[in-house]
C-alpha positions in Angstrom: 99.5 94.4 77.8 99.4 94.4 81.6 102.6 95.3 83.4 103.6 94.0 86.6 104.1 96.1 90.2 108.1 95.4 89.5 107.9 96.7 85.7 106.4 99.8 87.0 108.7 100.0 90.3 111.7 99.6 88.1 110.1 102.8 85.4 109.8 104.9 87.8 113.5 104.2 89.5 114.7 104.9 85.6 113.2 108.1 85.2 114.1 109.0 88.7 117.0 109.0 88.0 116.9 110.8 84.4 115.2 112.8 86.5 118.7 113.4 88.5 121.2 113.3 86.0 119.1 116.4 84.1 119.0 118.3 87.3 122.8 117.5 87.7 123.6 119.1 84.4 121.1 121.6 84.9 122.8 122.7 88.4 126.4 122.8 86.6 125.4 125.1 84.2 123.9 127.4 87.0 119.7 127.0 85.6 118.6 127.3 88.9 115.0 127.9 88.4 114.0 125.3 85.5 109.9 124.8 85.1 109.9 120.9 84.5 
């Protein structure tokens, strides 16, 4: 199944900002120097 440009735009929005809430957590708990 082909996706369209906008499926993929909005994918990569999402897991930017997984991407964000991990780092969030990751900042609160003082891991500084996490290897993604």
């Amino acid at each position: 199944m082909k996706r369209s440009k906008a499926d993929l735009i909005n994918y990569r929005i999402q897991r930017a900002f997984e991407s964000l809430d991990e780092a969030k957590i990751l900042a609160q708990k003082n891991h500084w120097n996490t290897v993604a």
